[in-house]
mmCIF file of the N, C-alpha and C atoms, coordinates in Angstrom:
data_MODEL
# 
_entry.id   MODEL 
# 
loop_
_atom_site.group_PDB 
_atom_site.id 
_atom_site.type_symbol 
_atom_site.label_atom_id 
_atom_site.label_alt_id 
_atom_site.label_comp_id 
_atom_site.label_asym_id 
_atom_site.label_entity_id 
_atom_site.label_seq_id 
_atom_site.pdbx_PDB_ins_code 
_atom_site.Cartn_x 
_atom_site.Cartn_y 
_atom_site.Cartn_z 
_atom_site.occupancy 
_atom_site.B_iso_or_equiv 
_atom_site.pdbx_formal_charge 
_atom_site.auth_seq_id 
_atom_site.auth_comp_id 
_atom_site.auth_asym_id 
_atom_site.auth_atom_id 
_atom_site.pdbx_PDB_model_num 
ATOM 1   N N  . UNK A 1 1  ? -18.010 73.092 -10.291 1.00 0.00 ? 1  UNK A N  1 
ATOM 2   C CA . UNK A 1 1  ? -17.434 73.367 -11.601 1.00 0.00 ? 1  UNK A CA 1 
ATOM 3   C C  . UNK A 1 1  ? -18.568 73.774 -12.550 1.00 0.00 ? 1  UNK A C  1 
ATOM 4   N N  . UNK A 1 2  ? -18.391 74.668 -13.376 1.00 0.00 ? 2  UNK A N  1 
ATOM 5   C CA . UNK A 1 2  ? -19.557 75.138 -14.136 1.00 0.00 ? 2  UNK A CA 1 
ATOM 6   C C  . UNK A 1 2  ? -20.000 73.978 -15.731 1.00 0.00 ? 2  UNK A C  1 
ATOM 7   N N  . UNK A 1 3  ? -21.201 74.787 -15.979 1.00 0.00 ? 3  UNK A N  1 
ATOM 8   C CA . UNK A 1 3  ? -20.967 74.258 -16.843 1.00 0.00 ? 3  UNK A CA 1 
ATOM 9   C C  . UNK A 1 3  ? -21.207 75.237 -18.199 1.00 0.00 ? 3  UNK A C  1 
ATOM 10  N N  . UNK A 1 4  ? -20.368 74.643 -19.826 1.00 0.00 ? 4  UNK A N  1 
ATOM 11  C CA . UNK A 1 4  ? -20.132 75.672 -20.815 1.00 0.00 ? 4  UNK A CA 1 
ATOM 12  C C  . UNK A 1 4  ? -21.140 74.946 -21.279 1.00 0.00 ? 4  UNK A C  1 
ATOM 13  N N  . UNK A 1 5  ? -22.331 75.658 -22.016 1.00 0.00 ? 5  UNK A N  1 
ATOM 14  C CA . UNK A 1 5  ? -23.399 74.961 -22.812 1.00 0.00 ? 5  UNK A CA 1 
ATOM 15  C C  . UNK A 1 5  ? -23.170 76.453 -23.987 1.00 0.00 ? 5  UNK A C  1 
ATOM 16  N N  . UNK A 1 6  ? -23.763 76.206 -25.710 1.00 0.00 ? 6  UNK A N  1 
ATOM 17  C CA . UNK A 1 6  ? -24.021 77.582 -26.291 1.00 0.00 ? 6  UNK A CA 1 
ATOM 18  C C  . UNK A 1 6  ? -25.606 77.553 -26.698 1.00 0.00 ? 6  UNK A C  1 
ATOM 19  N N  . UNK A 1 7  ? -26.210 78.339 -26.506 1.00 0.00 ? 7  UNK A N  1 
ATOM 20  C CA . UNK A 1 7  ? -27.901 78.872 -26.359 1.00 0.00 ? 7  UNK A CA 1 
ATOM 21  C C  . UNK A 1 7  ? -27.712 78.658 -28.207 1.00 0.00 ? 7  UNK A C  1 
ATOM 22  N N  . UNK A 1 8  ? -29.304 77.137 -28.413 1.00 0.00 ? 8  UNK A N  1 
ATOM 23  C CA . UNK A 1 8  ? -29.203 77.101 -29.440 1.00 0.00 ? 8  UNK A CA 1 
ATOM 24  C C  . UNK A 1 8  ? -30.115 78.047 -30.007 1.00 0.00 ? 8  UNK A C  1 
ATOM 25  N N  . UNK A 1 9  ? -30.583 79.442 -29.620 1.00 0.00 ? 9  UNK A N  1 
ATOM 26  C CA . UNK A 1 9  ? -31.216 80.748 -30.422 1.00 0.00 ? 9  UNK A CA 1 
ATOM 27  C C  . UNK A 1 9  ? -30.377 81.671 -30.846 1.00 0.00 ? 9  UNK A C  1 
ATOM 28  N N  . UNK A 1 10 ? -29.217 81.810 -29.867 1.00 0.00 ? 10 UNK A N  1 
ATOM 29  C CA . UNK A 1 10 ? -28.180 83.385 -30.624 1.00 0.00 ? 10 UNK A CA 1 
ATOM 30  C C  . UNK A 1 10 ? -27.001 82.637 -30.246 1.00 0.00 ? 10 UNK A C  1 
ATOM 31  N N  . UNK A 1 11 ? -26.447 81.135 -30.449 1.00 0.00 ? 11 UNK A N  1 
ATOM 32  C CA . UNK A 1 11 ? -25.649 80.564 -30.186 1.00 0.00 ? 11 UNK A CA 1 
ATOM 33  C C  . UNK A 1 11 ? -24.024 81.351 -29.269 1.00 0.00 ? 11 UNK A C  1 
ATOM 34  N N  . UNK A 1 12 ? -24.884 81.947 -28.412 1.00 0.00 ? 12 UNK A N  1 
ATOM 35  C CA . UNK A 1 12 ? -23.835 82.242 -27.473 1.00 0.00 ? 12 UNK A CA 1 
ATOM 36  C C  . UNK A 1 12 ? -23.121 81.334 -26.394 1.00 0.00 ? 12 UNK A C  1 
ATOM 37  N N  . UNK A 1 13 ? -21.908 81.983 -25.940 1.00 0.00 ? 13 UNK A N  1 
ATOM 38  C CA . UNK A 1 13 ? -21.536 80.418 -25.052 1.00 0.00 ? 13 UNK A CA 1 
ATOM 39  C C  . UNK A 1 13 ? -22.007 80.933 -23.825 1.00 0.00 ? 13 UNK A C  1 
ATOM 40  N N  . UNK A 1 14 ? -22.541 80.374 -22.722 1.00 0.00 ? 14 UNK A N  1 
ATOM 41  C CA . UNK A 1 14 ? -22.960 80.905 -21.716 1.00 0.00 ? 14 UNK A CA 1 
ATOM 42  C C  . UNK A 1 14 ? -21.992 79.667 -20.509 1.00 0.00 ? 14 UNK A C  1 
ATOM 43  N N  . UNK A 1 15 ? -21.866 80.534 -19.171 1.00 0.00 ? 15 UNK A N  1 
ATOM 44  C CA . UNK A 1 15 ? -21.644 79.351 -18.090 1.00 0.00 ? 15 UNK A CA 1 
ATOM 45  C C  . UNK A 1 15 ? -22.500 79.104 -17.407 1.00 0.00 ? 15 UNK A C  1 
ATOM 46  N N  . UNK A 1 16 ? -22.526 78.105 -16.995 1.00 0.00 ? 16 UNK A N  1 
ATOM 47  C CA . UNK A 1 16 ? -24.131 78.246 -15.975 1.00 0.00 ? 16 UNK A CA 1 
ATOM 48  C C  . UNK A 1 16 ? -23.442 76.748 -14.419 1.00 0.00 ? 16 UNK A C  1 
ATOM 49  N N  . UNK A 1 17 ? -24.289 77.459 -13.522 1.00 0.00 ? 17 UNK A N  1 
ATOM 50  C CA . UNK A 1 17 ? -23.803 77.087 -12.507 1.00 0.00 ? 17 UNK A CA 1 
ATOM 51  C C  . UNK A 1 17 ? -24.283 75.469 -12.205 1.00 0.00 ? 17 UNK A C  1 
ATOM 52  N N  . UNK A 1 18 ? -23.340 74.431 -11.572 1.00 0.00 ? 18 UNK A N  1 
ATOM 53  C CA . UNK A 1 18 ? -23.585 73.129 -11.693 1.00 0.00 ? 18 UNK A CA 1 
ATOM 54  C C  . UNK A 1 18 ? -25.128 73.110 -11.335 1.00 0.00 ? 18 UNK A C  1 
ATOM 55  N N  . UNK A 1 19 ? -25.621 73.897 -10.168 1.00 0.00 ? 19 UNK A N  1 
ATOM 56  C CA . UNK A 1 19 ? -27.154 73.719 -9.475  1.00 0.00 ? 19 UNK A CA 1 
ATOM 57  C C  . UNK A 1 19 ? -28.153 73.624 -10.772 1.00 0.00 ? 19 UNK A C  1 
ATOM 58  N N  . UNK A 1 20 ? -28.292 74.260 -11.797 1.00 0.00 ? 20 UNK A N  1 
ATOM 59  C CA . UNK A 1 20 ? -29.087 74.136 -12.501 1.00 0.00 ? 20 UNK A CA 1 
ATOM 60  C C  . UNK A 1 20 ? -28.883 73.340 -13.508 1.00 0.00 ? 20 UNK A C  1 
ATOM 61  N N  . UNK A 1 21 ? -28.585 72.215 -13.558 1.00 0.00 ? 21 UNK A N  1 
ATOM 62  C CA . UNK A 1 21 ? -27.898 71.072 -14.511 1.00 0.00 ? 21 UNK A CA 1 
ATOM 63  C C  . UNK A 1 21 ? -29.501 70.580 -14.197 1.00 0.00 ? 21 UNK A C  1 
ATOM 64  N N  . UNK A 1 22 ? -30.015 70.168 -15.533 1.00 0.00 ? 22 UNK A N  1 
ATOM 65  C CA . UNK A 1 22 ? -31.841 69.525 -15.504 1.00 0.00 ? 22 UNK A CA 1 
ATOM 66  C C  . UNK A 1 22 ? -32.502 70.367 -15.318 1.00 0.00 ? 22 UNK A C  1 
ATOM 67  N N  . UNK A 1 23 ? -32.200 71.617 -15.456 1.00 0.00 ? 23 UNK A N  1 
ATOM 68  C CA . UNK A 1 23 ? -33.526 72.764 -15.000 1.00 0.00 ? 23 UNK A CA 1 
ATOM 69  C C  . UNK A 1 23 ? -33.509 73.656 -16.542 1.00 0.00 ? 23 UNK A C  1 
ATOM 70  N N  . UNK A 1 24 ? -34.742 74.354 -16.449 1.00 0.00 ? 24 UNK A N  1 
ATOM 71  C CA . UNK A 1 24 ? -35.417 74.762 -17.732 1.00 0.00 ? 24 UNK A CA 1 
ATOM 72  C C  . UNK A 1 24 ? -34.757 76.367 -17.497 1.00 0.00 ? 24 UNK A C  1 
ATOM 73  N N  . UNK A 1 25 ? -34.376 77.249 -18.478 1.00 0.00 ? 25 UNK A N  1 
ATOM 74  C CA . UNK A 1 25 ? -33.222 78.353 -18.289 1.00 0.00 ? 25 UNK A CA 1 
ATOM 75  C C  . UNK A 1 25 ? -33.916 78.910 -19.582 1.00 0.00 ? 25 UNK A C  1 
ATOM 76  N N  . UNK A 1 26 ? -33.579 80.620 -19.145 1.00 0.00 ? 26 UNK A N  1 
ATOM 77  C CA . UNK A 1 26 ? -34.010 81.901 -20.391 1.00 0.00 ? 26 UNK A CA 1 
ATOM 78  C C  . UNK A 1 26 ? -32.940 81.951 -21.387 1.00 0.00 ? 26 UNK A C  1 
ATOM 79  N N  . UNK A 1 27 ? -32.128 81.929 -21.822 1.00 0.00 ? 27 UNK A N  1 
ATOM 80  C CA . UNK A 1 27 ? -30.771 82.824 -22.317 1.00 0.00 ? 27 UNK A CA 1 
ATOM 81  C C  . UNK A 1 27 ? -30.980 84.365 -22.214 1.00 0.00 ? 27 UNK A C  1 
ATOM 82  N N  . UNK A 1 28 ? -30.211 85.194 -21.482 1.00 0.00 ? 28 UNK A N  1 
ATOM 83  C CA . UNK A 1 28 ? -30.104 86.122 -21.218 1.00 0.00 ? 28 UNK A CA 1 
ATOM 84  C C  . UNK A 1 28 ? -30.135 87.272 -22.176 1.00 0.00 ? 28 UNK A C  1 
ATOM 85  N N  . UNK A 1 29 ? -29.358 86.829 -23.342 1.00 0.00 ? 29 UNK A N  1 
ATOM 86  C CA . UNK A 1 29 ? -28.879 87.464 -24.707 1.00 0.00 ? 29 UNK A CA 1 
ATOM 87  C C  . UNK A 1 29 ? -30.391 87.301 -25.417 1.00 0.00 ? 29 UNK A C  1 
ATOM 88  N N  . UNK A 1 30 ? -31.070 86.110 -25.832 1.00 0.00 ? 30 UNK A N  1 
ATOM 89  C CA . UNK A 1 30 ? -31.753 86.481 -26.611 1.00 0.00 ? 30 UNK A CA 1 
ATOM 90  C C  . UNK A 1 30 ? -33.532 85.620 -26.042 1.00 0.00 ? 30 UNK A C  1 
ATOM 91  N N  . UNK A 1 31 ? -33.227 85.169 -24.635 1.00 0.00 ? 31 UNK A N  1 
ATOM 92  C CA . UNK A 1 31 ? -34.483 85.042 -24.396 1.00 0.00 ? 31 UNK A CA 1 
ATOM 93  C C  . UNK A 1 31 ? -35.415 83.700 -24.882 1.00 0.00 ? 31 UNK A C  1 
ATOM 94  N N  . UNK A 1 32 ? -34.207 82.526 -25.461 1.00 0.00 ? 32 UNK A N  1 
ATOM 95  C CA . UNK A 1 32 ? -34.655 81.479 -25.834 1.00 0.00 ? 32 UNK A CA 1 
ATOM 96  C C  . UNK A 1 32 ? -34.785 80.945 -24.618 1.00 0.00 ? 32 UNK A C  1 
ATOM 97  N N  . UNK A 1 33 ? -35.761 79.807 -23.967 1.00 0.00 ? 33 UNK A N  1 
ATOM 98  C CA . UNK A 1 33 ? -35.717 78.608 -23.258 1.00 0.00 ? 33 UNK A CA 1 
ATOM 99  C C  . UNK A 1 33 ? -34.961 77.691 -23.558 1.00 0.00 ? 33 UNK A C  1 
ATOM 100 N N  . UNK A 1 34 ? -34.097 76.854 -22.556 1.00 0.00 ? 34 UNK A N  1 
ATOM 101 C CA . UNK A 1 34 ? -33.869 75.613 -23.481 1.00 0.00 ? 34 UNK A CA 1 
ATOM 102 C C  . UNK A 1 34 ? -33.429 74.781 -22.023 1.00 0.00 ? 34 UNK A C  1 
ATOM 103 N N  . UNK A 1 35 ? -33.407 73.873 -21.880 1.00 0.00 ? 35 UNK A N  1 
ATOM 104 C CA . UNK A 1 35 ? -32.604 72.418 -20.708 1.00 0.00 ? 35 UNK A CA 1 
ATOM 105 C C  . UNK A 1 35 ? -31.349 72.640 -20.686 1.00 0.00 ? 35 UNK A C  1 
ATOM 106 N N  . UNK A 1 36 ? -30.231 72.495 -19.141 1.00 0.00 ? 36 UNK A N  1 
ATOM 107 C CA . UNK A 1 36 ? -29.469 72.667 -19.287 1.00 0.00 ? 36 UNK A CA 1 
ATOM 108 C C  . UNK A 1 36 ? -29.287 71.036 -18.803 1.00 0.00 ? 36 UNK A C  1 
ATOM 109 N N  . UNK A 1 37 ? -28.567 70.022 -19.804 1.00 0.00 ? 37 UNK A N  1 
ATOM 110 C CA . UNK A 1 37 ? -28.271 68.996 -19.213 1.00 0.00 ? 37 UNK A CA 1 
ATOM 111 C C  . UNK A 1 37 ? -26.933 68.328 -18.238 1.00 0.00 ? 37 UNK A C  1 
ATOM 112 N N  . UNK A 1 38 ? -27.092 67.251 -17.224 1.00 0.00 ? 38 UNK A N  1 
ATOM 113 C CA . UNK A 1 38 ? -25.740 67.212 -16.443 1.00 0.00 ? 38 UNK A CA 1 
ATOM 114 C C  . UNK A 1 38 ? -24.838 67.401 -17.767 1.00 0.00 ? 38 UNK A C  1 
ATOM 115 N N  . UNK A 1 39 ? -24.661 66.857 -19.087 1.00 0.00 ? 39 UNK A N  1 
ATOM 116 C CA . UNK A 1 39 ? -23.410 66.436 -19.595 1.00 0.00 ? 39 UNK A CA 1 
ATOM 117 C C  . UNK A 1 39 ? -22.819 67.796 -20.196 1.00 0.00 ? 39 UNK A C  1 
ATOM 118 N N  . UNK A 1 40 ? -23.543 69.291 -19.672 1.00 0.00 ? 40 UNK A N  1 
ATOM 119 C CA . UNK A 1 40 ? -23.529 70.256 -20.538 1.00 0.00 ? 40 UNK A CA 1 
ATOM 120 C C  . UNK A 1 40 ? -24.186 70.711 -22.057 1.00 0.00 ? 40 UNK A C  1 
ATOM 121 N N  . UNK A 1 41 ? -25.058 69.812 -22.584 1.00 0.00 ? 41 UNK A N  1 
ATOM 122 C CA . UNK A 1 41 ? -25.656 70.156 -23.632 1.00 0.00 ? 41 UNK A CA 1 
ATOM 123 C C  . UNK A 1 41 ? -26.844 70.998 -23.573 1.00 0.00 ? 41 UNK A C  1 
ATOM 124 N N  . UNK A 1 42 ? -27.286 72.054 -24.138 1.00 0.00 ? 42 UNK A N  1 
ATOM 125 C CA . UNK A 1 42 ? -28.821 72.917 -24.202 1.00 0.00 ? 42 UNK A CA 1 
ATOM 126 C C  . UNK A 1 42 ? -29.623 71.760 -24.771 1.00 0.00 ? 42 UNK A C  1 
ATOM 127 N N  . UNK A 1 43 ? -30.777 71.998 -24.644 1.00 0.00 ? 43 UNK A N  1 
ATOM 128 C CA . UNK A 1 43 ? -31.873 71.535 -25.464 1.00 0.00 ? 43 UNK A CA 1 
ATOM 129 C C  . UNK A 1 43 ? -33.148 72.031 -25.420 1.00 0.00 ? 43 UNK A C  1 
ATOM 130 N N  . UNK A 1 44 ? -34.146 72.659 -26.481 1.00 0.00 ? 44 UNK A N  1 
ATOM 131 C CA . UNK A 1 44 ? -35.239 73.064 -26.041 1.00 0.00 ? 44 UNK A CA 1 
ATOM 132 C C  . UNK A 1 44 ? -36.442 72.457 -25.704 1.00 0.00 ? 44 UNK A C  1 
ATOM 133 N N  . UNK A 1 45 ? -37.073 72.957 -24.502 1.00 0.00 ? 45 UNK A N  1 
ATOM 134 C CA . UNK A 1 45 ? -37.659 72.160 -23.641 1.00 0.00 ? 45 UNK A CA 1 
ATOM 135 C C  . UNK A 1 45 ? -39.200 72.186 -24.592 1.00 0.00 ? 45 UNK A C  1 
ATOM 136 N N  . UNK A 1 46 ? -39.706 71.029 -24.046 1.00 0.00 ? 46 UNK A N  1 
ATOM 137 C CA . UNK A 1 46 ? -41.410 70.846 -24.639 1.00 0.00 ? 46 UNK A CA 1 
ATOM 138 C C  . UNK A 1 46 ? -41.911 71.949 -25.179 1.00 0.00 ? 46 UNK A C  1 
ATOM 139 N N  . UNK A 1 47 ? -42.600 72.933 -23.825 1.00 0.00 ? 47 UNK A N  1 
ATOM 140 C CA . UNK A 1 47 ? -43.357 73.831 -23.694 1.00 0.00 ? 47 UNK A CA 1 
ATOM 141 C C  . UNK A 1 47 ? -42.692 75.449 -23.958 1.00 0.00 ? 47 UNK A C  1 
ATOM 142 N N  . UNK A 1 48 ? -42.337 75.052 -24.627 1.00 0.00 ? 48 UNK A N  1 
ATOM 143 C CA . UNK A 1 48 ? -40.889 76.056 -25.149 1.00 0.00 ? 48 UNK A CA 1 
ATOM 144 C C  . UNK A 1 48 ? -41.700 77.290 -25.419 1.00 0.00 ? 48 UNK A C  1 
ATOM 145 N N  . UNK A 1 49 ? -42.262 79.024 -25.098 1.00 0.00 ? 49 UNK A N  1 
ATOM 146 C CA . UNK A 1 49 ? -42.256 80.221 -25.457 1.00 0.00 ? 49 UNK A CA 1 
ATOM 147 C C  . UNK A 1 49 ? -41.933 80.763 -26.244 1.00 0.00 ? 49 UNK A C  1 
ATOM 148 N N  . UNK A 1 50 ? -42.100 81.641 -27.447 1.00 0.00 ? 50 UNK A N  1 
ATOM 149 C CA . UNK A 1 50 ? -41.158 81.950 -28.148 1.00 0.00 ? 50 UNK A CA 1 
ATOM 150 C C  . UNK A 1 50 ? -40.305 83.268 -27.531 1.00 0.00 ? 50 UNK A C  1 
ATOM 151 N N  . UNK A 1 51 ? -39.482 83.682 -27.723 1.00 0.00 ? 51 UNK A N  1 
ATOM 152 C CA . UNK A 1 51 ? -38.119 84.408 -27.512 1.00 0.00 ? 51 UNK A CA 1 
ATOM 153 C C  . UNK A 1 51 ? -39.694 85.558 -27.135 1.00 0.00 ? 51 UNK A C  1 
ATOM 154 N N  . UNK A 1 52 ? -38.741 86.608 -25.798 1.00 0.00 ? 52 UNK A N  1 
ATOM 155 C CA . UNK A 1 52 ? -39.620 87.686 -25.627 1.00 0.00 ? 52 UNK A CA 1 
ATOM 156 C C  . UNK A 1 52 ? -40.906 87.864 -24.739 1.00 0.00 ? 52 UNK A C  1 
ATOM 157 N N  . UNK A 1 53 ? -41.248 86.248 -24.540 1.00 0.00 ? 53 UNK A N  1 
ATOM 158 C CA . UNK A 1 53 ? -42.585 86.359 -23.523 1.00 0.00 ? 53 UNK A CA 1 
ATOM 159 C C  . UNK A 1 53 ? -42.321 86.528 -22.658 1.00 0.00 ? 53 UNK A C  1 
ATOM 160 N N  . UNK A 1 54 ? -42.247 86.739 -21.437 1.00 0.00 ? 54 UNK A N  1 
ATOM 161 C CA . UNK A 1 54 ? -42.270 86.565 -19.868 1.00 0.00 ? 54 UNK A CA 1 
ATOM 162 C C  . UNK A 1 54 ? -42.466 84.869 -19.288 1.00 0.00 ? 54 UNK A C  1 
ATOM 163 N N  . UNK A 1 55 ? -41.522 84.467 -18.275 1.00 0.00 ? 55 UNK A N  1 
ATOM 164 C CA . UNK A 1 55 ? -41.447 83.029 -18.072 1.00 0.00 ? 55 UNK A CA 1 
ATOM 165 C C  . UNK A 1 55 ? -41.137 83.208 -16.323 1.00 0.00 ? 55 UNK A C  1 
ATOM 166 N N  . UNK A 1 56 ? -41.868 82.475 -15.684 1.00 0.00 ? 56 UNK A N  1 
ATOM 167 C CA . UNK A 1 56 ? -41.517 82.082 -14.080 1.00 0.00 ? 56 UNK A CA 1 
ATOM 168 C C  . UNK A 1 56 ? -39.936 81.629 -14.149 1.00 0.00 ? 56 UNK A C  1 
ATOM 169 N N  . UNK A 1 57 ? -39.703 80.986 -14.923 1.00 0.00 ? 57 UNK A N  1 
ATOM 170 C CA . UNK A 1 57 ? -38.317 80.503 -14.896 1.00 0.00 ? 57 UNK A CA 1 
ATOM 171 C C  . UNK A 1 57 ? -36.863 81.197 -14.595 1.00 0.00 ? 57 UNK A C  1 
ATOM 172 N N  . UNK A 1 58 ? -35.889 80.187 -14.060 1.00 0.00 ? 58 UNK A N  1 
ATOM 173 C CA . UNK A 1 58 ? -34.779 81.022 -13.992 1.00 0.00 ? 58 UNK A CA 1 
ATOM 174 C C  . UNK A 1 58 ? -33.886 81.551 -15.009 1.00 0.00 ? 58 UNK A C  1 
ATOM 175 N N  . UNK A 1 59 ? -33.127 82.471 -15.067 1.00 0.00 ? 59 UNK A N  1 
ATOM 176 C CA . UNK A 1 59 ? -32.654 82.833 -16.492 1.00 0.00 ? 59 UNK A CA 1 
ATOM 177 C C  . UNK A 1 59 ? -31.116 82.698 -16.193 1.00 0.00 ? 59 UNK A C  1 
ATOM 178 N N  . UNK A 1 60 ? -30.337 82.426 -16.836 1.00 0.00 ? 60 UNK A N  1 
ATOM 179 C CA . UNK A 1 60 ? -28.846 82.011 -16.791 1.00 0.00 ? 60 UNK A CA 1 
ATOM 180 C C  . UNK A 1 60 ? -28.341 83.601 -16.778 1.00 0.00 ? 60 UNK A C  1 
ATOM 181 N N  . UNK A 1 61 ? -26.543 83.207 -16.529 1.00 0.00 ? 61 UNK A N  1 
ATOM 182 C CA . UNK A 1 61 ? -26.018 84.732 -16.829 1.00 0.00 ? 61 UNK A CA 1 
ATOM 183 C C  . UNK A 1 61 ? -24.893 84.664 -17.462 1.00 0.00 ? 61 UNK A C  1 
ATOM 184 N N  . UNK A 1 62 ? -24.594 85.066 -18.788 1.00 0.00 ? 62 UNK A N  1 
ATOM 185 C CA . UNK A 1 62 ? -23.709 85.016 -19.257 1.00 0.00 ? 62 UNK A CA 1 
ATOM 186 C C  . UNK A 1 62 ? -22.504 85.960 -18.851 1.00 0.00 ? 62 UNK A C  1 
ATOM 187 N N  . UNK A 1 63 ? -21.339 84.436 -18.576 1.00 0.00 ? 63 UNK A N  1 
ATOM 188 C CA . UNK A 1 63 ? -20.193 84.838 -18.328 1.00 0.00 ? 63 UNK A CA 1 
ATOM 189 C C  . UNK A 1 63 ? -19.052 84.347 -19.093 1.00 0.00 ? 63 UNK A C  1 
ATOM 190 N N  . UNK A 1 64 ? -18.063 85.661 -19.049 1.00 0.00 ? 64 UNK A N  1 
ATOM 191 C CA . UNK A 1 64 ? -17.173 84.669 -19.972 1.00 0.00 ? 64 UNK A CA 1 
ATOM 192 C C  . UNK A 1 64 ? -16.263 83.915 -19.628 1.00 0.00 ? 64 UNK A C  1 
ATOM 193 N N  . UNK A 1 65 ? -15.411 83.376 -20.082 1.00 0.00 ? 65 UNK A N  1 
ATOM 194 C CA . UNK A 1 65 ? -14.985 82.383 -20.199 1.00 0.00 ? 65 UNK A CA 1 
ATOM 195 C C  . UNK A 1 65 ? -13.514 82.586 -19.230 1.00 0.00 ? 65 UNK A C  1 
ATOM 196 N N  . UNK A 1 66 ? -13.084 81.665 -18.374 1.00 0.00 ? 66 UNK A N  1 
ATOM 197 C CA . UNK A 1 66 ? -12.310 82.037 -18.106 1.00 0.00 ? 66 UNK A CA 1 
ATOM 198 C C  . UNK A 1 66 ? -10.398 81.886 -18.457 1.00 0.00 ? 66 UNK A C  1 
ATOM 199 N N  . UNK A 1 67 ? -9.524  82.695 -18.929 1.00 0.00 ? 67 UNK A N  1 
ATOM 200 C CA . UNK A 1 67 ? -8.594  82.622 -19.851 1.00 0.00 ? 67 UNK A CA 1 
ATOM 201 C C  . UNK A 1 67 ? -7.009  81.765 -18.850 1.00 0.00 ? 67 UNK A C  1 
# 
């Protein structure tokens, strides 16, 4: 089951797949870092980049929602 978190940089809603629940994520839209936690909440991580750098990390994919 996914999970709905919204990217607290361009507060978009994004889904992101259960596997990366505790892992450090790009937002796709605008390139913020932030934690995706089990309960579904973002949060930005420590070592946080600002928007635009280049990151080893995985980057989420925004999808929408389903109706």
């Amino acid at each position: 089951m996914p999970i709905f978190v919204n990217c607290p940089g361009c507060k978009k809603k994004l889904r992101v797949a259960d596997e990366h629940a505790g892992k450090t994520l790009k937002c796709p839209a605008c390139g913020q870092k932030l934690v995706v936690s089990a309960a579904g909440k973002m949060s930005l991580p420590r070592d946080s980049t600002p928007a635009g750098e280049e990151s080893s990390r995985t980057s989420a994919r925004v999808v929408p929602p389903r109706r």
